[in-house]
GUKEMAR-995194 format. One record per atom (N, C-alpha, C): y, z, x. Coordinates in steps of 0.001 Angstrom, whole numbers, plus 500000, padded with zeros to 6 digits. Example, Ala and Ser with C-alpha at 12.3 -4.5 7.8 and 13.67 -1.06 7.14 Angstrom:
<nodes>
494310507800513190;495500507800512300;496700507800513200;497750507080512850;498940507140513670;500030507870512900;
</nodes>
This chain:
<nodes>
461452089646924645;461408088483923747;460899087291924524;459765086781924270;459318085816924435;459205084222923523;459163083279924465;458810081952923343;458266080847924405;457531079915923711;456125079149924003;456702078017923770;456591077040924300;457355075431924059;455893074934924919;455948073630923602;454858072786923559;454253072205925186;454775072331925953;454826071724927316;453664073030927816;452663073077927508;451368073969928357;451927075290927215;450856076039928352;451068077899927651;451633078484928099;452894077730929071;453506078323930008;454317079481929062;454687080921929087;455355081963928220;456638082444929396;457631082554929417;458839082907929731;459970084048928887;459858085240930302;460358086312929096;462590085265929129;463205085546927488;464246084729927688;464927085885927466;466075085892927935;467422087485928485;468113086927927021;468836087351926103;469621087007925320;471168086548926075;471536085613925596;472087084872926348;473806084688926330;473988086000925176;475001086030924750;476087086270925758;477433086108925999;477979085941926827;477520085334928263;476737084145928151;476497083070929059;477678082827929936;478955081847929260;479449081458929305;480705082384929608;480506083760929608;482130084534930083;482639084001931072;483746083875930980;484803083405931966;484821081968931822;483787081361931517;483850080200931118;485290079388930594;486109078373931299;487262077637930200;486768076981929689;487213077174927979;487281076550926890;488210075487926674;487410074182926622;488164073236926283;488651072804924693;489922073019924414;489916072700923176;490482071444922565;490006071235921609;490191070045921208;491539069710920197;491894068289920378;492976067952919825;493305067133918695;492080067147917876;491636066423917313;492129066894916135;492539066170915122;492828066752913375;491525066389912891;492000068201911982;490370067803911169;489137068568911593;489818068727912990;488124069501914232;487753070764913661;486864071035913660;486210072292912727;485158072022912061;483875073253912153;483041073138911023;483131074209909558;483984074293909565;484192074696908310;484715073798907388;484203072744906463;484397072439905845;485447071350905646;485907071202907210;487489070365907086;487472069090905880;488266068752906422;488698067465905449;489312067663904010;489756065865903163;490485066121902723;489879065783901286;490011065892899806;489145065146898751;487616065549899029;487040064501898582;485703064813898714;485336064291899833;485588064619901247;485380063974902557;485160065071903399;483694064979904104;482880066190904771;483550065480905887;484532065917906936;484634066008908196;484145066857909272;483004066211910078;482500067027911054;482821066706912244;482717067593913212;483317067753914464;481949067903915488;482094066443916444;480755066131916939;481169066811918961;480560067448919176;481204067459921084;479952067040921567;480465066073922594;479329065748923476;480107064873924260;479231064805925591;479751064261926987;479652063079926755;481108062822927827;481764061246927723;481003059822928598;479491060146928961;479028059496929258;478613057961928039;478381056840928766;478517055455928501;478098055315926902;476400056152926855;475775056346925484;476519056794924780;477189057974925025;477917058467924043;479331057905923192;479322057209924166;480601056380924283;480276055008923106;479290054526923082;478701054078922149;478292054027921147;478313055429921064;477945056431919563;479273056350918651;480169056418919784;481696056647918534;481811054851918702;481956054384919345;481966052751919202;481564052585917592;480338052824917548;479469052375916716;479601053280915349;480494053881915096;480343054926914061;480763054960912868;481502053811913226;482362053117912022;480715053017910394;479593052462911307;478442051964910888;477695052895909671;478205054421910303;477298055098909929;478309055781908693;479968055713908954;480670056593907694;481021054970906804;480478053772907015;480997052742906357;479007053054904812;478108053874905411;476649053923904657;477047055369904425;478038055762904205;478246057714904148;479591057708904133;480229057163903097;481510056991903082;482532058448902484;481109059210902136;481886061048901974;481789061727903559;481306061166904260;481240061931905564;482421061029906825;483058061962907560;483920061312908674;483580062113909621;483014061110911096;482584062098912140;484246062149913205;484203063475913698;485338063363914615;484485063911916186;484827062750916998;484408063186918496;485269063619919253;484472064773919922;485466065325920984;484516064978922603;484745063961922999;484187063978924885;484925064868925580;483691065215926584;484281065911927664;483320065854928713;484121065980930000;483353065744931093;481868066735931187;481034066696931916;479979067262931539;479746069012931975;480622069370932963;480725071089933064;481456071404931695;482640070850931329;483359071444930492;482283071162929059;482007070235928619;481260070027927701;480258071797927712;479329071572928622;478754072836928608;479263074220928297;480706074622928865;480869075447929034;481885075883927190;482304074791927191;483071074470925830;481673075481924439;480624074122924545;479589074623923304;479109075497923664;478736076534924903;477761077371924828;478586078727924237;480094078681924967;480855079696924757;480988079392922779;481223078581922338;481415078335920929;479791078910919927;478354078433920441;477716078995920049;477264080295919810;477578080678921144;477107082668921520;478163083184920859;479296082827920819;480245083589919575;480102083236918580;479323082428918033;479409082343916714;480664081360916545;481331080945917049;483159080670916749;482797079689915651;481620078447915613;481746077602914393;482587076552914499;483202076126915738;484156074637916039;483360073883915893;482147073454916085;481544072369915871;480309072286915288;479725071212914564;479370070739913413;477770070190914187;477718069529915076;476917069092916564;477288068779917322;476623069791918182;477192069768919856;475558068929920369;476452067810921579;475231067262922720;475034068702923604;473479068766923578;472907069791924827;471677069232925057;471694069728926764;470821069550927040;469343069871927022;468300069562927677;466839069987927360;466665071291927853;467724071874928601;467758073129929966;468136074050928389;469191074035927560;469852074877926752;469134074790925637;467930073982924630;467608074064923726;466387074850923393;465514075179924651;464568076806924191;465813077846923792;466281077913925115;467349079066925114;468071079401923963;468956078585923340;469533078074922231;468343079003920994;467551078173920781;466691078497919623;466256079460919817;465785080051921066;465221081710920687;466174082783920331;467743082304920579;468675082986920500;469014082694918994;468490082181918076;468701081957916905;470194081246916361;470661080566917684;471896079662917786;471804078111917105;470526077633916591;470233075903916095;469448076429915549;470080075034914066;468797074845913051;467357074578913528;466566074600912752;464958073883912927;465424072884912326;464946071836912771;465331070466912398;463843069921911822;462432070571911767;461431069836912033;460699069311910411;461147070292909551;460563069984908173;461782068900907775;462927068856907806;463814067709907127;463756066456907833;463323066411909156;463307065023909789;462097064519909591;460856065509909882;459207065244908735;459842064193908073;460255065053906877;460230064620905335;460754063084905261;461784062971906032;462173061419905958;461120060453906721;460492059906905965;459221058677906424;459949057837907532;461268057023907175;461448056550907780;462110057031909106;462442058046909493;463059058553910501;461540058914911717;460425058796910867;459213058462912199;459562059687912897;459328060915912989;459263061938913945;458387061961915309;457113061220914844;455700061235915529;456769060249916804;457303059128916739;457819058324917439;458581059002918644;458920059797918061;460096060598919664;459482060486920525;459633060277921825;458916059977923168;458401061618923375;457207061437923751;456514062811923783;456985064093924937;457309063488925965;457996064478927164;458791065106926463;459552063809925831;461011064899925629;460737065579924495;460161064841923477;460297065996922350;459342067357922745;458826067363923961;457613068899923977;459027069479924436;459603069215925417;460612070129926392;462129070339924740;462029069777923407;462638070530922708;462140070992921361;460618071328921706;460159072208920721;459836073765920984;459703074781920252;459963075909920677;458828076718919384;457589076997919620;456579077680918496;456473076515917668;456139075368917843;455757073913917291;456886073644916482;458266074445916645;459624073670916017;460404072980916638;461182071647916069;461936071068916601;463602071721916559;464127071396917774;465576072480917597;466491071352917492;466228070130918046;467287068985918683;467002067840918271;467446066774918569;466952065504918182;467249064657919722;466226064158920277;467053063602921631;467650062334921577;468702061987921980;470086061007921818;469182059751923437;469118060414924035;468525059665925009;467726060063926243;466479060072926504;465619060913927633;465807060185928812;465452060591929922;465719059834931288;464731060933932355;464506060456933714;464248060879934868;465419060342935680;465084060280936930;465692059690938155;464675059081938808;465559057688939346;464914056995940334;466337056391941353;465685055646942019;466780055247943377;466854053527942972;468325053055942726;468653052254942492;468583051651944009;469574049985944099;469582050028944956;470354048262945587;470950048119945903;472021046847945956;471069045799946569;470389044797945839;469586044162946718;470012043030947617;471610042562947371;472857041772948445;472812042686950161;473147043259949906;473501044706950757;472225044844951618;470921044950951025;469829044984951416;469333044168952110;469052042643951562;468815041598951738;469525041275953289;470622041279953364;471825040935954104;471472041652955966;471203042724955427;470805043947956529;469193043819956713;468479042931956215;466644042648956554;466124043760956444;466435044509954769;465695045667955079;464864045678953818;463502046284953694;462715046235952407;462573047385951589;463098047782950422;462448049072949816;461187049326949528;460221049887949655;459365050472949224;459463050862947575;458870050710946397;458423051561945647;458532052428945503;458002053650946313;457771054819946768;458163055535947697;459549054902948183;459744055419949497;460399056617949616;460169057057950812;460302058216951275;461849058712951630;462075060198951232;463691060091951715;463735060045953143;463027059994953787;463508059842955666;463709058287954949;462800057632954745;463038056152954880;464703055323953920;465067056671953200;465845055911952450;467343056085953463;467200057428953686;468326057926954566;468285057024956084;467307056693956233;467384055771957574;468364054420957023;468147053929956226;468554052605955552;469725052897955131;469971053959954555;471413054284954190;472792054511955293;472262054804956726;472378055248957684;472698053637957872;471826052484958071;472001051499958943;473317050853958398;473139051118956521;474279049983955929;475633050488955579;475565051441955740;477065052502955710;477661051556956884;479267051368955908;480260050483956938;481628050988956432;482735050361956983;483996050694956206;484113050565954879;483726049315954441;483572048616953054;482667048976952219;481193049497952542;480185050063952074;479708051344952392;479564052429951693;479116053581951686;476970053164951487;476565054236952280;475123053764952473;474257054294951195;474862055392950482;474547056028949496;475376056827948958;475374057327947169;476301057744946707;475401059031946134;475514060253946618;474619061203946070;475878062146945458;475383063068944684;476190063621943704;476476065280944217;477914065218944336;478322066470945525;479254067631944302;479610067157943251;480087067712942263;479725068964942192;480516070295942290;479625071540941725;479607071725940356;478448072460940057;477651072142938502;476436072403938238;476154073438937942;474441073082938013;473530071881937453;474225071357936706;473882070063935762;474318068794936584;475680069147937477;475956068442938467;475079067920939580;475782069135940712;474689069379941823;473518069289941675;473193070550941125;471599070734941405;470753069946940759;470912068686940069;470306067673939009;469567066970940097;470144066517941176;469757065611942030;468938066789943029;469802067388943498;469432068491944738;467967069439944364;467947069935942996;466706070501943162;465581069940943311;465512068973942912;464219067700942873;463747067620944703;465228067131944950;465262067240946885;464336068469947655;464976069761946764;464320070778947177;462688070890947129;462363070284946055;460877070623945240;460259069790946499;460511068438946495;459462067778947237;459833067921948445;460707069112948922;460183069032950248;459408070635950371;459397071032949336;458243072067949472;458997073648949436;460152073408948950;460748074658948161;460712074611946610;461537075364946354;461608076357945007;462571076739944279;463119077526943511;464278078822943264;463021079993943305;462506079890942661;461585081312942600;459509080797942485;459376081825943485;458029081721943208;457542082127941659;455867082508941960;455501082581940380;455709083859940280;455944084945940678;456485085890940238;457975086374940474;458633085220940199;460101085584939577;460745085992941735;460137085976942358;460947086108943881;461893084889944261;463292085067944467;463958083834944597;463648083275946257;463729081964945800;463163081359947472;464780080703948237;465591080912947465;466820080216947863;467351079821949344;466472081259950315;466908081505951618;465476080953952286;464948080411951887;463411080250952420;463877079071953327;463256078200954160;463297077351955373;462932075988954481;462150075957953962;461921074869952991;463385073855952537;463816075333951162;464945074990950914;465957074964951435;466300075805952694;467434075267953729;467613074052953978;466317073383954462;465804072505955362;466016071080954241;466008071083952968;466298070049951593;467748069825951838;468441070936951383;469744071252951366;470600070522952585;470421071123953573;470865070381955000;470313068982954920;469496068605954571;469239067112954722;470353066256953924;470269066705952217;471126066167951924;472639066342952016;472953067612952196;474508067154953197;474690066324954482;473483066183954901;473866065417956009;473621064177955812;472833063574954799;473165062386954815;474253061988953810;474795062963952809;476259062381952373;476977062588953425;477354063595954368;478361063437955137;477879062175956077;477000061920956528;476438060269957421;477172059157956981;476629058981955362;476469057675954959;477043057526953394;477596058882953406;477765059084951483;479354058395951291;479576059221950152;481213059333949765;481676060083950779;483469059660950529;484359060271951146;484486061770950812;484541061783949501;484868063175948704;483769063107947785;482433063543948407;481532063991947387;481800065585946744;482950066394946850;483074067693946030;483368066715944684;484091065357944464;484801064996943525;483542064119943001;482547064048943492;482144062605943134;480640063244941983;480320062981941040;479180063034939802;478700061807939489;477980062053938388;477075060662937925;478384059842937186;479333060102936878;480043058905936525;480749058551937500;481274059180938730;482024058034939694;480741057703940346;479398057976940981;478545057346941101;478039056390940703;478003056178939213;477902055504938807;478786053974938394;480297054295938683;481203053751938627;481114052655939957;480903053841941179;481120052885942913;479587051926942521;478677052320942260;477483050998942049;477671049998941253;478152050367940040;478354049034940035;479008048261940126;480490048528940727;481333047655942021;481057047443942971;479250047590943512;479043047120944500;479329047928945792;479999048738945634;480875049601946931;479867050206947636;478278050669946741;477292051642947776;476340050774947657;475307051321948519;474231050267948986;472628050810947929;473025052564947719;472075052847947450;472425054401946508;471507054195945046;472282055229944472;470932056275943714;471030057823944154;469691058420943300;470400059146942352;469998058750941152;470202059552939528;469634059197938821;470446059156937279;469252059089936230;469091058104935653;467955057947935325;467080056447934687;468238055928933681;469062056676933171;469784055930931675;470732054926932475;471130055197933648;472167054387934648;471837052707934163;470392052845934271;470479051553934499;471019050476933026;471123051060931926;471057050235931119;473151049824931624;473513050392931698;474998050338931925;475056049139933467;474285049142934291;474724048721935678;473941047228935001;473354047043934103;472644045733934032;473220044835933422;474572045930932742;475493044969931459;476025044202932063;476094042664931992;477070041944932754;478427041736932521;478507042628931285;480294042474930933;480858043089931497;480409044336931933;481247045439932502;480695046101934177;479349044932934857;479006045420935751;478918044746936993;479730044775938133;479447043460938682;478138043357939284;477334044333939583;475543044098940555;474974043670939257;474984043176938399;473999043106937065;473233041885937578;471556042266937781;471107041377937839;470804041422939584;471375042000940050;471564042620941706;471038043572942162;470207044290941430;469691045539941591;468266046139941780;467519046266942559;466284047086942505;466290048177942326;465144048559941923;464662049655941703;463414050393942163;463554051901942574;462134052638942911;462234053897941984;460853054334942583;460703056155942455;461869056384943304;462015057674942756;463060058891943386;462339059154944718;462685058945945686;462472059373947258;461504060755947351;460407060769948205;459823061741948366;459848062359949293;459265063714949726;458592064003951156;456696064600951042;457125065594950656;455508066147950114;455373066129949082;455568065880948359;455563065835946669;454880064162946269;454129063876945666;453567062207944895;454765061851944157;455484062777942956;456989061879942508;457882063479942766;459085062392942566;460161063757942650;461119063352941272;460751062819940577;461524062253939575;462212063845938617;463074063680937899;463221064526936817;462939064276935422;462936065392934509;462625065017933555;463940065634932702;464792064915932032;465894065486930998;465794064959929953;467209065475928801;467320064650927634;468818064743927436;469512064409926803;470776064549926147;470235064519924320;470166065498923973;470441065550922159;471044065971921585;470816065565920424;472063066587918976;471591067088918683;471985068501918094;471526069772917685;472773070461916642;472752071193916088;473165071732914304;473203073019914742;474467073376915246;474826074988915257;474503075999913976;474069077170914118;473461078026913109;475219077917912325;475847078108912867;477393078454911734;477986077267911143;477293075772911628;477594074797910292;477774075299909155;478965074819908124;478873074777907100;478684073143906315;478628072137907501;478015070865906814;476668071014907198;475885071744907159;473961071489907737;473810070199906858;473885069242905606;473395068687905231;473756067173905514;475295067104905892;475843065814906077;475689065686907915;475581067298908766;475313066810910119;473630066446910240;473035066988909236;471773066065909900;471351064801909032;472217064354908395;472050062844907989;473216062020909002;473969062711910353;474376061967911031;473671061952912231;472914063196912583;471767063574913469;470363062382913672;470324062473912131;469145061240911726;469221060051912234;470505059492911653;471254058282912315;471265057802913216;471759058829914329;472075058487915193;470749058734916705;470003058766916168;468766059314916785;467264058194916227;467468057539915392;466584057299914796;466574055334915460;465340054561914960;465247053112915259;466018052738914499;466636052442913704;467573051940913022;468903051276913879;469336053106914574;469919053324915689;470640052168917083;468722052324917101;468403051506918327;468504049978918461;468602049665916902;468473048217916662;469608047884916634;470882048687915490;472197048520916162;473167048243917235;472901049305918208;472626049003919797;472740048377920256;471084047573920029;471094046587920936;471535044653919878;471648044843919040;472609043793918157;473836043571918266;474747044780918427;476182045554918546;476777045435920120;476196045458920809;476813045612922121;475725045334923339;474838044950923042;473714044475924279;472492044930924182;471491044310924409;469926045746924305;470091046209925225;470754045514926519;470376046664927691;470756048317927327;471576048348926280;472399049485926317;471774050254925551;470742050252924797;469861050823923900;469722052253924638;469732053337923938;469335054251924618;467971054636925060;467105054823926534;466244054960926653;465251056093926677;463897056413926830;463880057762927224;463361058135925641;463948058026924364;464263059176923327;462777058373922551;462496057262922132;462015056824921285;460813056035921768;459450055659921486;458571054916921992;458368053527921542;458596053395920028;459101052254919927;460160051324920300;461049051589921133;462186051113921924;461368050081923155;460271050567923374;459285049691924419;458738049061923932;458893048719922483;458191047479921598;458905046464921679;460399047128921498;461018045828920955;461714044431921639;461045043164921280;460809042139921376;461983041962922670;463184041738921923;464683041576922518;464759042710923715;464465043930923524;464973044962924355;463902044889925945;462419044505925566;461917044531926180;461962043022927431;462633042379927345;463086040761927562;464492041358928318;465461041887927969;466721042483928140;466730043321929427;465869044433929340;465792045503930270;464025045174931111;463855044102930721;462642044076931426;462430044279933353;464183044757934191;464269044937934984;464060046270935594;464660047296934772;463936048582934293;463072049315933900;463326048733932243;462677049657931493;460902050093931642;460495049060932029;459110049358932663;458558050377934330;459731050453934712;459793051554935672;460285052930935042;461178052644934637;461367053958934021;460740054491933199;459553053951932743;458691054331931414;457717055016931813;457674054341933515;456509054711934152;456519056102935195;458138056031935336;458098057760935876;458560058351935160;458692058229933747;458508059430932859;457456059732932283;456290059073932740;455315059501932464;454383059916933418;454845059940934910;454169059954935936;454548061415936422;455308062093935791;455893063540936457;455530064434935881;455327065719936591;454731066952935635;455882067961935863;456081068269934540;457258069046934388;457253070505934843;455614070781934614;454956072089934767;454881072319936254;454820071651937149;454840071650938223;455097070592939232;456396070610939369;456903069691940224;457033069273942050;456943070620941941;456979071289943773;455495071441944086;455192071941944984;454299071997945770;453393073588945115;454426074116944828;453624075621943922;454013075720942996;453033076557942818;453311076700940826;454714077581940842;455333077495939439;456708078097939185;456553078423937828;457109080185937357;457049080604936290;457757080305935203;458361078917935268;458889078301934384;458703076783933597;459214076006932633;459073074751932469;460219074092932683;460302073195933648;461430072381933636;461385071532935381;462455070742935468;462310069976936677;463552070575937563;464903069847937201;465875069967938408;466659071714937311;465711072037936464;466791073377936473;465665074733936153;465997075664936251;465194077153935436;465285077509934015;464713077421933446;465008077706931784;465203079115931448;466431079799932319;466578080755931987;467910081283931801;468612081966930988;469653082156930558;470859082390931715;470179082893933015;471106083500934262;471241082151934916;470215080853934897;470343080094936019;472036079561935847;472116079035934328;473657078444933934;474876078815935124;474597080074935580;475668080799936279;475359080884937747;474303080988937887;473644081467939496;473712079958939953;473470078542939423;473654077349940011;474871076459939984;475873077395939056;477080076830939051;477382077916940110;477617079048940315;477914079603941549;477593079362943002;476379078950942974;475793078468944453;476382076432944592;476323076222943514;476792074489943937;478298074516944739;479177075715943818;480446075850944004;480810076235946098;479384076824946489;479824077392947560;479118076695948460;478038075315947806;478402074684948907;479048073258949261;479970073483947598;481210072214947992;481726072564948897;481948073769949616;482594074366950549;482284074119951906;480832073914951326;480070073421953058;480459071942953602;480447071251952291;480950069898952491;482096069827953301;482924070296952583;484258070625953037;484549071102954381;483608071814955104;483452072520956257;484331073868956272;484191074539955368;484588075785955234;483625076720955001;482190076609954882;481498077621955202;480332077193955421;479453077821956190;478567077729956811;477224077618955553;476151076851955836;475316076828954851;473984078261954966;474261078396955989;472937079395955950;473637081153955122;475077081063955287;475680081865954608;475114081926953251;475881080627952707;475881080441951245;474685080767950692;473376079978951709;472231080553951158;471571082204950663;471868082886952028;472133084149951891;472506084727950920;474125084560950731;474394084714949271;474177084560947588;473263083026948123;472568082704946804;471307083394946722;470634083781947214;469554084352947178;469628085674946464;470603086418946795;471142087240945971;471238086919944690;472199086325944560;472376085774943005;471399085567942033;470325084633943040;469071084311942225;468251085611942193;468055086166943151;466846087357942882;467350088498941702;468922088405941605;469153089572940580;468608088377939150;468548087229938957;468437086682937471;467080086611937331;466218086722938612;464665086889938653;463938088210938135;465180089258939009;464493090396938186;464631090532936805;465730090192936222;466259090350935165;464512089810933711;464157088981934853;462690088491934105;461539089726933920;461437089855934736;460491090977934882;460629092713934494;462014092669933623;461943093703933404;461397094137931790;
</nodes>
């Protein structure tokens, strides 16, 4: 079984994906009402929304009052969750069929997968049909990386890359200049000088996860001239390249990082920047609308920005999305994608940024969002960088060689889910100093070459 997504002619055989998630814990929810079957009470469609408790999302239920006060037969119920469990929660709920939720947030890594597995609606003729919901408008990266045989599966909530933030007090203070473009020797040197008791030199993301870890780390890998697998499906995991990525960045979190990077992800990362606590932070472009808020941030207004650090590579940026998507076992399909619409659409966006700040607008998803008057005045510290390495990266080929897949910091293939949550897991361990890295590699290589063959058969 094969399938073709708009992003080139790239073709990828996909494993059915059913029991992804075995062993997986299920987080369940505590919510009255949670269910897509039909809950609620009178004539009141209650749907049951899961998606990660990041800032946007967090905004979504803020704001939701908005959308059941214009849909007063519909009540959305949210369930957050941190972002492994989130994953592991909907994928296990989809591949069974189980039907708990109404729309689940997934990512751009799970929505080929998803749809060839006949797990999500096509969304592409009902969002057409509404004029005003502007389909053509979706920012083009992201909507290719969630179309699948010219159908739409998802709606994206908010697109992003990575770039390297960066404390310009901290900087300033220490006579040091960022580059644009700079290089990770050059960043790790700098991170190296300003690491103190009080200041950590950089906050890189040590979390195991494949969505975790390897978000930041594979990018690391690519531009320095590794891989997971060549173009015919051979895993490179043990190759010198990727050793040689890997070891860099443990060594400069253990240098200059967190204390406990096994504990630390994009939200306590994101948390220590903007208290100022690190000097220098690489993740994803959406960061910034949150670190710029001055209600809730103290660097707002304190902050530079670059490209994501290179070595051999021109960018190392990523390319993701966070969207909503309409499980095949809805029994609301009609009231979740008039909340899908909603919440995805300019309307949206204008709320947003009226409601709680423009900086906070979600970025990434929409092209008209770079029109607007206020937003562009607001985030004009950003948003013009970030516009510019999401359009500056090739998804098709990010590394130095070609790769039989589409995507940036992950593999679009049903085994990676497991083979990069297994390998992140073993080398929180390295952090930790309980096992050796050239081991782990070893071991991962394994892992990966059995999900490689699994392609080629």
């Amino acid at each position: 079984m094969t399938f073709t997504t708009r992003m080139g002619s790239t073709s990828r055989r996909v494993v059915a994906a059913v029991g992804i998630a075995a062993g997986a814990s299920m987080v369940l929810a505590s919510c009255s009402g949670a269910g897509g079957s039909g809950g609620g009470s009178g004539d009141t469609v209650e749907l049951t929304l899961a998606t990660v408790n990041n800032p946007q999302m967090k905004d979504m239920e803020e704001l939701v009052s908005h959308f059941e006060d214009e849909h007063p037969g519909i009540k959305v119920n949210f369930i957050q969750m941190e972002e492994n469990d989130l994953r592991d929660a909907v994928t296990k709920d989809v591949a069974s069929k189980g039907g708990q939720y109404d729309i689940v947030t997934v990512g751009s890594y799970e929505v080929p997968i998803w749809a060839q597995n006949g797990w999500l609606r096509d969304l592409t003729d009902d969002l057409a049909a509404d004029e005003s919901y502007d389909i053509d408008d979706l920012f083009g990266p992201v909507r290719d990386a969630l179309t699948v045989d010219d159908s739409l599966y998802a709606a994206p909530f908010y697109g992003e890359s990575s770039m390297l933030y960066y404390n310009t007090e901290i900087l300033d203070a220490a006579g040091l200049t960022v580059p644009e473009h700079p290089t990770w020797q050059e960043v790790a040197d700098m991170a190296r000088q300003v690491d103190s008791d009080d200041v950590t030199g950089i906050c890189l993301r040590g979390k195991p996860g494949w969505g975790e870890l390897f978000a930041p780390l594979t990018t690391v890998v690519q531009t320095f001239g590794g891989n997971w697998y060549d173009a015919d499906w051979n895993a490179q995991v043990d190759s010198p390249e990727f050793s040689e990525a890997v070891q860099f960045y443990i060594d400069l979190v253990n240098d200059a990082g967190e204390a406990d990077p096994v504990s630390t992800g994009f939200t306590e990362c994101l948390n220590d920047f903007s208290q100022g606590k690190t000097a220098f932070w690489l993740d994803a472009t959406v960061g910034a609308s949150t670190l710029e808020d001055t209600e809730s941030s103290a660097v707002a207004g304190k902050i530079g920005y670059a490209h994501a650090p290179v070595v051999e590579t021109d960018e190392s940026g990523w390319l993701f999305a966070w969207n909503l998507a309409i499980p095949e076992t809805t029994e609301n399909y009609d009231e979740a994608l008039e909340f899908v619409s909603w919440a995805t659409s300019e309307e949206y966006h204008q709320l947003v940024g009226e409601e709680l700040g423009w900086t906070r607008v979600p970025p990434g998803a929409r092209e008209s969002t770079y029109e607007i008057p206020e937003y562009k005045e607001a985030a004009a510290a950003f948003a013009p960088i970030t516009y510019d390495i999401m359009t500056s990266i090739n998804p098709e080929q990010p590394g130095l060689e070609p790769q039989p897949w589409v995507g940036i910091q992950y593999v679009t293939i049903p085994e990676f889910q497991d083979v990069g949550n297994q390998i992140s897991q073993q080398i929180a361990d390295v952090f930790a100093g309980r096992s050796e890295l050239s081991s782990v590699l070893e071991s991962g290589q394994k892992l990966a070459q059995e999900a490689g063959d699994a392609q080629t058969q």
